[in-house]
N, C-alpha and C positions, 0 to 999 in steps of 0.2 A: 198316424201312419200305420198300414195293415202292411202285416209281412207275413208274406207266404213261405212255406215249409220249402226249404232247401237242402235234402236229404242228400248223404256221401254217401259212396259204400263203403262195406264195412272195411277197418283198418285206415280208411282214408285221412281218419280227421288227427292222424298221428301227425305229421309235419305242422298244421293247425294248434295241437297241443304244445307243439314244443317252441312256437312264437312265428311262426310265419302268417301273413294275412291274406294268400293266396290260396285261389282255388281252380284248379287245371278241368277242362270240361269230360278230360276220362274219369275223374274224381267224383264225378255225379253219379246217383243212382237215380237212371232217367227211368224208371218202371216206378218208382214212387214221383219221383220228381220229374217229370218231363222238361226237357232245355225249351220247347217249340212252344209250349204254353206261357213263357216268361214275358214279359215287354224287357226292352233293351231298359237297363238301369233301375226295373223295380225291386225295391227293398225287401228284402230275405230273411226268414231266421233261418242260418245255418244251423245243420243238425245232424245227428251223428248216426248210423244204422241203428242204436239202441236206441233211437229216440230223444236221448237228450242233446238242449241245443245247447247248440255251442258259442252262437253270440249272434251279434245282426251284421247286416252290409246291404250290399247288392247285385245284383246279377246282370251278365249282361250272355245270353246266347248265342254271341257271333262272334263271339269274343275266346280265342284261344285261352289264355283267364279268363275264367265264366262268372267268377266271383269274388269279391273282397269284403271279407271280413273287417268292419270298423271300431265294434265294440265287443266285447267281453260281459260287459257288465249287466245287468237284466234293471239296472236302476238308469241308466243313459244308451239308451237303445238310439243304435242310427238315426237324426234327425235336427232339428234346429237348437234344440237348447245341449247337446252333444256337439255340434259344431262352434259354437260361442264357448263353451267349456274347453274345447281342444282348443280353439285359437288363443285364450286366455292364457292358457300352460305355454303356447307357443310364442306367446310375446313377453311372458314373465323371462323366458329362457335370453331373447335376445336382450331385452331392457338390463342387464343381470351382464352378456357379453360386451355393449358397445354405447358408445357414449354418445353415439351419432345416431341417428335412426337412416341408414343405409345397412338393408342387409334382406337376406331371406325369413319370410317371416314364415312361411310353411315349408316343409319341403317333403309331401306327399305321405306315403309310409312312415316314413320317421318320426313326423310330427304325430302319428293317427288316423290322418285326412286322406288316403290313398287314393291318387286321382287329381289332388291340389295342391299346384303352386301358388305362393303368391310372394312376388320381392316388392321390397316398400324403399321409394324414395321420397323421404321425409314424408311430405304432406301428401304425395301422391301413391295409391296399390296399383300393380301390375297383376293379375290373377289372369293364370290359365289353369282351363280345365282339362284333363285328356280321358276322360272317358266316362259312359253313359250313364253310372251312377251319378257323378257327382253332377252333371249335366241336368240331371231330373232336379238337386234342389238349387240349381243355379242361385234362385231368387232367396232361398236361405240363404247360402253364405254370402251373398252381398248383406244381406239385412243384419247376419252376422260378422260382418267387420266393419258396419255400422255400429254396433252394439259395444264392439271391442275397442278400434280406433275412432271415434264419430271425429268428422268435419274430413274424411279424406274424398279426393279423386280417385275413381275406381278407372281401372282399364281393364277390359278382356283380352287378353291377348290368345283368341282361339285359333291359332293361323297352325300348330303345330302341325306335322306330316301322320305322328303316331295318333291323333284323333280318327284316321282314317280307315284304323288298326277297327276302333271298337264301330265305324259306322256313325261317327258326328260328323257333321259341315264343319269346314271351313269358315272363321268371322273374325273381325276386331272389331270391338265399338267400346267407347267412351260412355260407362254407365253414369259416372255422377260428376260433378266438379269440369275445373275447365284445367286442360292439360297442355302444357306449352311445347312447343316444339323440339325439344331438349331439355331434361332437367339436370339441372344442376347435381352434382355428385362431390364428397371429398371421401379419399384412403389414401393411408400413408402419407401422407402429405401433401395428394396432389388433388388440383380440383379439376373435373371433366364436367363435360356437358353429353349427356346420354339421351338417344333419339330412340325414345318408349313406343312408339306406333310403327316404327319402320325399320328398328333395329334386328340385330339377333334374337330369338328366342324371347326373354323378358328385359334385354335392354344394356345387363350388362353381367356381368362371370363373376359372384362374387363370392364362391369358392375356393377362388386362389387368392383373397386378400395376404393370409398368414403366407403362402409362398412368394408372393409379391415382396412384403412386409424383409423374410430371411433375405432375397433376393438384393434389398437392398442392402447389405452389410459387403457387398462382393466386388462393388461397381463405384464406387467413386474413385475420380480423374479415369476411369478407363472407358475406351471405345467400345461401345455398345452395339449388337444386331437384334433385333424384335424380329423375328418371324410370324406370320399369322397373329400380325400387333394388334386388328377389329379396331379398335378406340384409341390404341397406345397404350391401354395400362399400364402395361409393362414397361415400354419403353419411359414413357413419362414418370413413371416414378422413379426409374435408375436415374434418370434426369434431375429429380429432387432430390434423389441421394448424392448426387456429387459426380455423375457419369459426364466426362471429360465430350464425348459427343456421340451419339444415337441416331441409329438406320434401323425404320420401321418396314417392313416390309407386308403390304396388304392385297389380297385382291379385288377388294369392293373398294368400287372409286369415292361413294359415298364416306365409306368409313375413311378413307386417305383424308377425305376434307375435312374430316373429323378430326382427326390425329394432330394436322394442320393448327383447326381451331383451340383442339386441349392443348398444345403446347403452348401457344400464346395464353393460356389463364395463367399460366407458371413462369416463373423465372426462367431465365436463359432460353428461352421458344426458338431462337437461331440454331441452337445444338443439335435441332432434331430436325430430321429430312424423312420426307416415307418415298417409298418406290412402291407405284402400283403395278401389283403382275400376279401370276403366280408362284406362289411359293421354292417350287421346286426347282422352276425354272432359272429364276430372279438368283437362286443359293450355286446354279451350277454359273450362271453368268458372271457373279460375283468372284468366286473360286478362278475363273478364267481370266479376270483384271487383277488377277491376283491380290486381290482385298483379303485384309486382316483385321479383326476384332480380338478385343481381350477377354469379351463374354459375350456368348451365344444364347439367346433363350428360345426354346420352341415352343411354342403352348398352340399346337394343330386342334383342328376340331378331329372327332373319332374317326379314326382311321380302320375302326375294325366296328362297325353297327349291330353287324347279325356273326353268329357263331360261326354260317358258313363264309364269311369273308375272313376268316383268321389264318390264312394263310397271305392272303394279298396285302391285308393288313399288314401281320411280320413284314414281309417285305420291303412295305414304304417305311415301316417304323426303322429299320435298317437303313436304308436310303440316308433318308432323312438327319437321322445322326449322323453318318459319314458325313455327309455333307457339311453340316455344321463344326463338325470337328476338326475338319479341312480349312477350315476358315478360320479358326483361331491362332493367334499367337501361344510363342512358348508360356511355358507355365495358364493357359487361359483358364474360364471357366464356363461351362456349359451347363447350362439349365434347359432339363429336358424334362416335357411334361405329355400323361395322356390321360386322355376321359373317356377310353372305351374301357367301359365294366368286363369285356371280354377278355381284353389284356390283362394277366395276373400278372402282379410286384415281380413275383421271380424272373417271368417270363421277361417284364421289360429290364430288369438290372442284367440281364445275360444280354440283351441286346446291347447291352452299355458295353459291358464285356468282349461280345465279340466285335465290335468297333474298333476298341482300343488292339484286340490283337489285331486287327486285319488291318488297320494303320502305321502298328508300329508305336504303339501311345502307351502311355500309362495313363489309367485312371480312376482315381478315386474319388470315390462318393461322399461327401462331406456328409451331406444333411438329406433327408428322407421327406418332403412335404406330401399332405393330404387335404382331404378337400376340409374347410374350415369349419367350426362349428357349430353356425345357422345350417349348414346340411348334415348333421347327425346320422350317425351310421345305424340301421337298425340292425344288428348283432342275429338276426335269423334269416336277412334277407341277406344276401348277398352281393344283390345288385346296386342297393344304398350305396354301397365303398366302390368308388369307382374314380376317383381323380388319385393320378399318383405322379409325384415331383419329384425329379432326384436330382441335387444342385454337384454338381461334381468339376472336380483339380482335372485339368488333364494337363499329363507331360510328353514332353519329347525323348527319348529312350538314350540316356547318354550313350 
């Protein structure tokens, strides 16, 4: 593999030194390096105004990131036996966490791989790619997680929106093995069947196993509400914990049938009912038959995408809690969760806070969840830490 000189200007390669893998395309010195001479996803030495490099990656010119950095090292430079090496360190990590083989087995940055996911349900990989590096060795890292896991079913799952970011199509296809319609899944106790080609994103959220996991110590014998339940996770496993009866609430009628079908693998399948609708609407209707639960969980997809929606964002994240908190019994408890990177901890625990004053509530935050540890935080990036849980008491103000 030939890599072309990737020159910053000078000063630029300081956030590079200090552990980040990004490279922003004002960060280029396009009089050494021209951006218009690149192909989308050819491999780079990054290099610093003084001429020394500073490691490999790739480049993409259309690309707001122009460049990521993948190796450091001048002995595993970006390439095939570098990606068999990363995924190796990346399955040592999970085999080491989980007794089961459900879980993420890359997770982009964190892992090394910037640009690759892949979640593995047992015998079968999920892998998407989101951008035109990792796109150019497609055919490597299938060959290497051949290398790594041999005998799996591979899926692509290239359907993402932000592919569209760097300039790839749209696709899914089934590279190796035969993939059944649902695979089988167990966490916490519960078993689902997860729909790999047609599901969410890579099929299933499993970043909030450990909040799941806490989740279950809150909910036995009490009335359960799942919001934005996708699968039921949630709700299904408060169900395994001992949750007296469970209202999913979904908007994809698909996933309602789903919920349907995960409930009947588990004991007591009668306990659980879903309502297909939307979210917000489905919480105010509720609130108006005056329905009470003794635990609320919300786990919404982001509500805040881009920096400029972080106003409209707060808002619904506002909403949305009242809402739910209205619907509890005394003493209940609320599990609130969000995955927008944009949304900081403080920002959402003050949301909790202003809730409770503008209800008239007390509440306290028991426990603190984050995203679990098949998704690894990389401590330079910031946008790694992005799932944040907060399982909280709420009271009625004597």
């Amino acid at each position: 593999m030939k890599f072309q000189p990737l020159y910053l200007k000078k000063g630029e390669e300081r956030r590079l030194r200090a552990g980040h893998l990004w490279i922003f395309s004002n960060e280029v010195d396009i009089r050494r390096s021209p951006l218009t001479e690149f192909e989308a996803g050819a491999p780079v030495a990054i290099t610093a105004s003084n001429d020394k490099v500073l490691g490999t990656g790739y480049v993409n010119p259309h690309s707001l990131i122009c460049g990521r950095l993948v190796s450091r090292d001048p002995n595993y430079p970006f390439g095939p036996s570098l990606l068999i090496h990363r995924l190796k360190v990346a399955l040592s990590l999970r085999d080491r966490l989980f007794a089961d083989p459900y879980y993420r087995l890359v997770f982009g940055e964190s892992d090394g791989l910037p640009g690759l996911v892949v979640d593995r349900y047992d015998n079968i990989l999920v892998v998407q790619i989101t951008t035109a590096g990792m796109e150019q060795v497609k055919e490597a890292i299938i060959a290497a997680l051949n290398k790594t896991i041999p005998g799996q079913a591979i899926i692509l799952r290239n359907d993402t929106p932000i592919r569209l970011l760097e300039g790839l199509q749209s696709y899914l296809e089934i590279v190796q093995g035969e993939v059944p319609e649902a695979a089988p899944l167990h966490e916490n106790g519960g078993h689902f069947k997860v729909p790999l080609m047609g599901g969410q994103k890579t099929g299933w959220f499993f970043d909030h196993r450990l909040n799941r996991a806490r989740m279950q110590h809150y909910v036995k014998g009490k009335r359960v509400l799942d919001a934005f339940s996708y699968l039921g996770a949630w709700g299904i496993q408060a169900l395994v914990a001992g949750a007296h009866q469970v209202l999913c609430v979904e908007s994809s009628e698909t996933a309602v049938n789903f919920i349907h079908h995960n409930a009947k693998l588990n004991p007591r399948a009668s306990a659980v009912t879903a309502l297909h609708g939307e979210a917000f609407s489905l919480l105010n209707a509720l609130q108006a038959d005056k329905e009470r639960f003794d635990a609320v969980i919300l786990d919404p997809p982001a509500l805040i995408k881009r920096k400029k929606d972080l106003k409209q964002g707060l808002t619904a994240y506002r909403r949305l809690n009242e809402l739910a908190t209205r619907l509890l019994t005394r003493d209940g408890i609320l599990i609130s969760s969000s995955c927008s990177s944009h949304l900081q901890g403080g920002v959402f625990r003050d949301i909790l806070r202003r809730t409770g004053r503008h209800l008239d509530r007390t509440i306290q935050i028991l426990e603190q969840g984050h995203q679990g540890p098949d998704h690894p935080i990389h401590p330079a990036i910031p946008e790694t830490e992005y799932l944040k849980t907060l399982l909280c008491r709420v009271l009625y103000r004597a």
